[in-house]
C-alpha positions as YAML, in Angstrom:
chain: A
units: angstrom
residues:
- id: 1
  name: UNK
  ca: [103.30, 8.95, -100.47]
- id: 2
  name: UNK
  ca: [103.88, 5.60, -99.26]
- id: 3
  name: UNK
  ca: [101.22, 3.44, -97.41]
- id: 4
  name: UNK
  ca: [102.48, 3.74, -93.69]
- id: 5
  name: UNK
  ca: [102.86, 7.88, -94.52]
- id: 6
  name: UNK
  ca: [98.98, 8.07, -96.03]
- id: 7
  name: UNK
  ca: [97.77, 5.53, -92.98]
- id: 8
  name: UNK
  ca: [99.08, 8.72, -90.60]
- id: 9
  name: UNK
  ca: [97.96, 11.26, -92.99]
- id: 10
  name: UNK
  ca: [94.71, 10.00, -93.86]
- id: 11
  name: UNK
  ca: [93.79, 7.97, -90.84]
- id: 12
  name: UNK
  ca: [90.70, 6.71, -91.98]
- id: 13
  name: UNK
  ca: [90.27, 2.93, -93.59]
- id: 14
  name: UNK
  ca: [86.97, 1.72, -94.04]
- id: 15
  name: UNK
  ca: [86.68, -1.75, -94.26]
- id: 16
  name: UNK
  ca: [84.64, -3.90, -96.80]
- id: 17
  name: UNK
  ca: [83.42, -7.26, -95.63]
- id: 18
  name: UNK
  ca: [81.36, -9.40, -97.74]
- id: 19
  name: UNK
  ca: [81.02, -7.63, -100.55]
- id: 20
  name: UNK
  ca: [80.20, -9.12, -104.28]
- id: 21
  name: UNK
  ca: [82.90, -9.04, -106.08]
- id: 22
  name: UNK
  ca: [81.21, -6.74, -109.03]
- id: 23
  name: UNK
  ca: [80.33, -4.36, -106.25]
- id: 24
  name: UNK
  ca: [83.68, -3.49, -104.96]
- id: 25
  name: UNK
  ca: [84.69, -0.88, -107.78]
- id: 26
  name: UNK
  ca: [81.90, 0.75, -107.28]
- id: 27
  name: UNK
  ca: [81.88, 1.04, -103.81]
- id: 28
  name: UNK
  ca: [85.11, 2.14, -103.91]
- id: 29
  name: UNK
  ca: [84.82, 4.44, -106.41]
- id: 30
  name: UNK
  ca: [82.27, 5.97, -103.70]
- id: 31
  name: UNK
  ca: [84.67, 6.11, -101.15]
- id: 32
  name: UNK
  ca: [87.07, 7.83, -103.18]
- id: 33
  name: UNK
  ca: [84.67, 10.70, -103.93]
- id: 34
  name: UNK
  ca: [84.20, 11.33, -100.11]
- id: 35
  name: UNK
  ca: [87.77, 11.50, -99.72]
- id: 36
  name: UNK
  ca: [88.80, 7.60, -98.74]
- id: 37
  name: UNK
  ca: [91.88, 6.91, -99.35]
- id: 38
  name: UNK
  ca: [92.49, 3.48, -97.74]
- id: 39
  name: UNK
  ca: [90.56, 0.93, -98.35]
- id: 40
  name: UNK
  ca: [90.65, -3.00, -96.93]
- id: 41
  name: UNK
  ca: [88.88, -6.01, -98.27]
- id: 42
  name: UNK
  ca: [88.45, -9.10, -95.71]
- id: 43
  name: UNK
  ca: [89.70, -12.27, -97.28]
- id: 44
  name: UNK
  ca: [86.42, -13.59, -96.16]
- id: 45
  name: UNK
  ca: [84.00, -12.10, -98.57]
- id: 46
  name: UNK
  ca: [83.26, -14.06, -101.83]
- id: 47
  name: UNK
  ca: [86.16, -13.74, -104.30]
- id: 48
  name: UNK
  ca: [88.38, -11.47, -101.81]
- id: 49
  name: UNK
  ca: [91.79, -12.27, -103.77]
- id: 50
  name: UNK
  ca: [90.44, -10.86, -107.71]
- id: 51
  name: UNK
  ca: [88.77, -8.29, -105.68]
- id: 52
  name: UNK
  ca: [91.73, -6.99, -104.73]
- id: 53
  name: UNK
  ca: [93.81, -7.35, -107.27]
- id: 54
  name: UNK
  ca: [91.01, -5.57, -109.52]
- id: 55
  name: UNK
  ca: [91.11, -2.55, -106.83]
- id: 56
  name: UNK
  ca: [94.74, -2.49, -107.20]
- id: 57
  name: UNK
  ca: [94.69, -2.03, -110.41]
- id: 58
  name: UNK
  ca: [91.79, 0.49, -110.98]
- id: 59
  name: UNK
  ca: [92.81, 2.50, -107.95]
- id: 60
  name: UNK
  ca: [96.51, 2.20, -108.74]
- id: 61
  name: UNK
  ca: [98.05, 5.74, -107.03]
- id: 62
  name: UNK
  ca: [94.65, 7.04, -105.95]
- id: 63
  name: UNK
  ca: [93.23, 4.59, -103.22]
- id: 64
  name: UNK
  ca: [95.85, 2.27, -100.85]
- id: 65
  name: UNK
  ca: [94.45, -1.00, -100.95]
- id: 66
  name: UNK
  ca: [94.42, -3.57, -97.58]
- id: 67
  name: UNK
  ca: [93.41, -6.91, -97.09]
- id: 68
  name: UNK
  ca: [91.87, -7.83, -93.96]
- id: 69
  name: UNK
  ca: [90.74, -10.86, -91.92]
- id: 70
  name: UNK
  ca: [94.32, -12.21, -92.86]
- id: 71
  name: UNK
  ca: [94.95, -16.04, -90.81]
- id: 72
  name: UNK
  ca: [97.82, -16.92, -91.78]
- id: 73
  name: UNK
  ca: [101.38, -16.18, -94.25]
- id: 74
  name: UNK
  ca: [99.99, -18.07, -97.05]
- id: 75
  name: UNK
  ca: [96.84, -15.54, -97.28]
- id: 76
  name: UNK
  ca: [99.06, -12.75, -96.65]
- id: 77
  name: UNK
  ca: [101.28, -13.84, -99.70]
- id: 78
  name: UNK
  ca: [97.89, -14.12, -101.73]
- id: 79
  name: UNK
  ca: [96.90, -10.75, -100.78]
- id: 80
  name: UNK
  ca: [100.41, -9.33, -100.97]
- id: 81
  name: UNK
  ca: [100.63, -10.96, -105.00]
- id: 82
  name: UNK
  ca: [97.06, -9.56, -105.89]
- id: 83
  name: UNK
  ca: [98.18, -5.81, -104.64]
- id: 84
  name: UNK
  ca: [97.66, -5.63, -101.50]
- id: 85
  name: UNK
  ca: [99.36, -2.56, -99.84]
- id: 86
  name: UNK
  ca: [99.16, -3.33, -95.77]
- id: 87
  name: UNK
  ca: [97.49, -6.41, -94.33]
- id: 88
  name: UNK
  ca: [95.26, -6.83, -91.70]
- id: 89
  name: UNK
  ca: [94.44, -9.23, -89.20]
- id: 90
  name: UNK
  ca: [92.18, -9.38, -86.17]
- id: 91
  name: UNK
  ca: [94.86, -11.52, -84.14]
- id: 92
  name: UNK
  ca: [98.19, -11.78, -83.28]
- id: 93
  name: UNK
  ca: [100.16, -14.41, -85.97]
- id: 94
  name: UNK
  ca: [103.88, -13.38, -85.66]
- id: 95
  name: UNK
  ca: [104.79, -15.54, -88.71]
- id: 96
  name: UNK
  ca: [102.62, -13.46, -90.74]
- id: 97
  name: UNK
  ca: [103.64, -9.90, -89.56]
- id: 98
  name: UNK
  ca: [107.38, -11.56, -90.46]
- id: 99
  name: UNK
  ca: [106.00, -12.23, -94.02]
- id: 100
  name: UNK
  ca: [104.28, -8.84, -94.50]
- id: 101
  name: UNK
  ca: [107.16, -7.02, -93.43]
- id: 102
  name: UNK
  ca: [109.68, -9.30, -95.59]
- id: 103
  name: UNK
  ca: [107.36, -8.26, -98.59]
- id: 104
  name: UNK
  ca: [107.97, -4.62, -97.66]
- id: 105
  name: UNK
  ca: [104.29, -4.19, -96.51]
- id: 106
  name: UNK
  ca: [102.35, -2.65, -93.75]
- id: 107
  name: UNK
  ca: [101.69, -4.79, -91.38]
- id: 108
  name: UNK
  ca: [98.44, -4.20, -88.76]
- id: 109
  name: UNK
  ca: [97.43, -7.05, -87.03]
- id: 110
  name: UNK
  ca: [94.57, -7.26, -83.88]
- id: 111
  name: UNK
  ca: [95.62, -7.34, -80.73]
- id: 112
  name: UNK
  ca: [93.41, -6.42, -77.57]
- id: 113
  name: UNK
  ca: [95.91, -6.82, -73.91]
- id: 114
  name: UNK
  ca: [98.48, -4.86, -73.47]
- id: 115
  name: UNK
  ca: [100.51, -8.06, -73.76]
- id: 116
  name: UNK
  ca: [99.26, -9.20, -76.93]
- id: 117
  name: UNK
  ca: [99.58, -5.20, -78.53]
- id: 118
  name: UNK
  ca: [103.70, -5.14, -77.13]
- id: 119
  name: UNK
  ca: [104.16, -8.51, -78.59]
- id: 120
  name: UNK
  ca: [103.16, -7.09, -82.08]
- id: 121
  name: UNK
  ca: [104.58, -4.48, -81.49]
- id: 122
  name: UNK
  ca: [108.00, -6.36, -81.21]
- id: 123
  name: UNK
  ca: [107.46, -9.00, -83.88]
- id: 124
  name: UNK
  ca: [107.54, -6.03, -86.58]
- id: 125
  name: UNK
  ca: [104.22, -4.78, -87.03]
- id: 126
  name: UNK
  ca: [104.00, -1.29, -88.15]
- id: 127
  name: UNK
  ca: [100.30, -0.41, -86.24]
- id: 128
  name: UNK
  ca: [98.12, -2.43, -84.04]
- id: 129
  name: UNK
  ca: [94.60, -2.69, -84.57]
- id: 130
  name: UNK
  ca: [92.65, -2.82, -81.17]
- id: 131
  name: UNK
  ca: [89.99, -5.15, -81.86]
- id: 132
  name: UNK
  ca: [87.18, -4.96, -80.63]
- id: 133
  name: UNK
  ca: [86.95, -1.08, -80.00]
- id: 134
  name: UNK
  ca: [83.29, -1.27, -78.94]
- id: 135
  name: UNK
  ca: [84.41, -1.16, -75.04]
- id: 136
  name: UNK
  ca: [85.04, 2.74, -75.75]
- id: 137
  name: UNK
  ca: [87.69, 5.12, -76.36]
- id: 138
  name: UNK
  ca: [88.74, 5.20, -72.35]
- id: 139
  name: UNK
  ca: [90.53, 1.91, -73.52]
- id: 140
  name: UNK
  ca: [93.16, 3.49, -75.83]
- id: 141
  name: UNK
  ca: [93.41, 6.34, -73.09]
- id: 142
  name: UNK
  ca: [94.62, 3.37, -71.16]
- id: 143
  name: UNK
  ca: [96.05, 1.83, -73.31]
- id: 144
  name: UNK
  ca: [98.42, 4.50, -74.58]
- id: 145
  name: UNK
  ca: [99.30, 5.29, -70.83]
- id: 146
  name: UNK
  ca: [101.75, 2.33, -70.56]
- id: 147
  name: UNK
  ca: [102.36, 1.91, -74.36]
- id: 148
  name: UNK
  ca: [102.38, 5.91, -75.78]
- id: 149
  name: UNK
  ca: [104.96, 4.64, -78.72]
- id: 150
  name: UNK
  ca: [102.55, 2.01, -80.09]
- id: 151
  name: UNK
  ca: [100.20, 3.39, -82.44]
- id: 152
  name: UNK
  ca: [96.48, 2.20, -82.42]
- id: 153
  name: UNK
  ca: [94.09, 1.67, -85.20]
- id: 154
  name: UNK
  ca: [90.71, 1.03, -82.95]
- id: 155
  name: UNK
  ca: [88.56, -1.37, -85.41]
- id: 156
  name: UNK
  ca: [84.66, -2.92, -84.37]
- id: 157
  name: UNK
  ca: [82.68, -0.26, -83.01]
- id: 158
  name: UNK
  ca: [84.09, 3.08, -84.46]
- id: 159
  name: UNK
  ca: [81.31, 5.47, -85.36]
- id: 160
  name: UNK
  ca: [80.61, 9.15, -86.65]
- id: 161
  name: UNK
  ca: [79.31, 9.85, -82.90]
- id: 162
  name: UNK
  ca: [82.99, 8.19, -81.22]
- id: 163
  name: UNK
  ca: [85.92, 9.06, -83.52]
- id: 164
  name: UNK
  ca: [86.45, 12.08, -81.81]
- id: 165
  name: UNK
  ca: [86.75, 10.57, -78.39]
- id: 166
  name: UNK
  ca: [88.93, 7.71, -80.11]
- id: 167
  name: UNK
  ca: [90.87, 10.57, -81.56]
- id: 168
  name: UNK
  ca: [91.42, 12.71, -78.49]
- id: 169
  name: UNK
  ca: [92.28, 9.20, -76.39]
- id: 170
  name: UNK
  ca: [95.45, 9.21, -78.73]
- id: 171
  name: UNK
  ca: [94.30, 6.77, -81.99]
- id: 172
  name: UNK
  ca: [96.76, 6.98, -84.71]
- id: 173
  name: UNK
  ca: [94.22, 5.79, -87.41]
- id: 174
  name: UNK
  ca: [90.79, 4.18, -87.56]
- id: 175
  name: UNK
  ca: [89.14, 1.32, -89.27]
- id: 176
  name: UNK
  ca: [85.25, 1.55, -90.01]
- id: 177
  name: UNK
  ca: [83.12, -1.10, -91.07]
- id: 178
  name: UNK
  ca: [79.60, -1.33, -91.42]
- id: 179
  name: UNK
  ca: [79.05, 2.35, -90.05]
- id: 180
  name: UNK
  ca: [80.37, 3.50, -93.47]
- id: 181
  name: UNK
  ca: [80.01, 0.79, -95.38]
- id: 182
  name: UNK
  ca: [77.15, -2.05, -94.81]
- id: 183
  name: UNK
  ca: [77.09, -4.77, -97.28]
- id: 184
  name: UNK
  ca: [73.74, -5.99, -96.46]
- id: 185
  name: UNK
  ca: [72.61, -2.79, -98.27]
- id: 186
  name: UNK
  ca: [71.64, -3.62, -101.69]
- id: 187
  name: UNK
  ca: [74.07, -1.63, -104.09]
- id: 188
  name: UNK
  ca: [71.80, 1.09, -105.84]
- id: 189
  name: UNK
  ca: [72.73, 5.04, -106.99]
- id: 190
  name: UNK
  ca: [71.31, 6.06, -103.45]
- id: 191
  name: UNK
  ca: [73.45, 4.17, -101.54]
- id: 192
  name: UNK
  ca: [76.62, 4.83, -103.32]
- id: 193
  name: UNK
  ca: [75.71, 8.49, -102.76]
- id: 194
  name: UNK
  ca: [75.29, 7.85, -99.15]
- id: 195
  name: UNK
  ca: [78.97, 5.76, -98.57]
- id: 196
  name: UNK
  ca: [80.11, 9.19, -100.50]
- id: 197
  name: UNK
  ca: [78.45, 11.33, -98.24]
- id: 198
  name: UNK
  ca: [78.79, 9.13, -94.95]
- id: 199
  name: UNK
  ca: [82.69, 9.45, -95.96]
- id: 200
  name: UNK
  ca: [82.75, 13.10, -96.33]
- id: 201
  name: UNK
  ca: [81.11, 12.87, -92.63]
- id: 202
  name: UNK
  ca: [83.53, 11.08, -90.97]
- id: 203
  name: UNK
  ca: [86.72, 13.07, -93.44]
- id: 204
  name: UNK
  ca: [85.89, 15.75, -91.77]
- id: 205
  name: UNK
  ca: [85.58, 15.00, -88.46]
- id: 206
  name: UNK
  ca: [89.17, 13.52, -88.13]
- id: 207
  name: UNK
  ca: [90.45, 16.58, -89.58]
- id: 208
  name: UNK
  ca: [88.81, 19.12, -87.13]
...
């Protein structure tokens, strides 16, 4: 399955921001037991490129691995080079949706007007992340009024108690951050168990 097929099928892609380096294997590796199967890393936590590219490599056919918090083209190239599979950003940079996409990549940058999400849109990217999602699912509702062809990743404010609305509103996919993984949690047995179990939570809630 390629990465724009399992983004569809899966839907889910919990996002790990600022995460030690030595902690993102096994975070991951709790992710995948609760049924994650797309993953991003934001280029701003502390060795974000080796991160990656160890990921890629360990996860290699199991987990599809992102990069997030992507700038610029000359992070997405870094990102691209370690492994990345799709590349996330939480603005609109139409030079680097044209470098993601000339890499054969998936390309999901932020966009939050209806201008800014069509202007993606046309510039190549493959999904737009609506960023931030906090101001509710009624948004996408709207959103997808206008714009029903454009699929939306909500991102900043997704939660196990507001998927569904985001769901039923007409999201394509979903990106989760701290409500599935928060990297302020020191990195013990019990809280890999809960990421694992937090991810079966919201697994089976998109599939209902």
């Amino acid at each position: 399955m390629n990465t724009l097929e399992a983004i569809y099928t899966y839907k889910l892609i919990a996002i790990i921001r600022g995460a030690k380096k030595e902690d993102l294997l096994l975070i991951g590796n709790s992710l995948k037991e609760g049924g994650i199967q797309l993953v991003e890393v934001t280029l701003n936590s502390p060795g974000a490129i080796e991160g990656i590219k160890q990921m890629a490599e360990v996860f290699k056919g199991e987990i599809k691995i992102g990069a997030g918090t992507v700038l610029d083209p000359e992070s997405a190239r870094s990102a691209i080079e370690a492994g990345a599979d799709f590349i996330l950003s939480p603005t609109v940079n139409t030079e680097t949706i044209k470098l993601t996409k000339r890499y054969g990549k998936v390309s999901i940058p932020g966009a939050y007007t209806p201008t800014e999400i069509l202007t993606a849109y046309e510039h190549g990217a493959d999904l737009i992340k609506v960023f931030p999602a906090s101001i509710g699912s009624g948004y996408i509702k709207d959103i997808r009024g206008p714009l029903p062809h454009i699929p939306l990743v909500p991102t900043g404010g997704v939660t196990e108690t507001n998927i569904v609305d985001f769901q039923k509103a007409g999201a394509t996919a979903f990106g989760i951050g701290s409500s599935l993984v928060n990297t302020k949690t020191e990195v013990t047995d019990e809280y890999l168990l809960e990421i694992t179990n937090k991810a079966k939570t919201f697994v089976q809630l998109v599939q209902k």
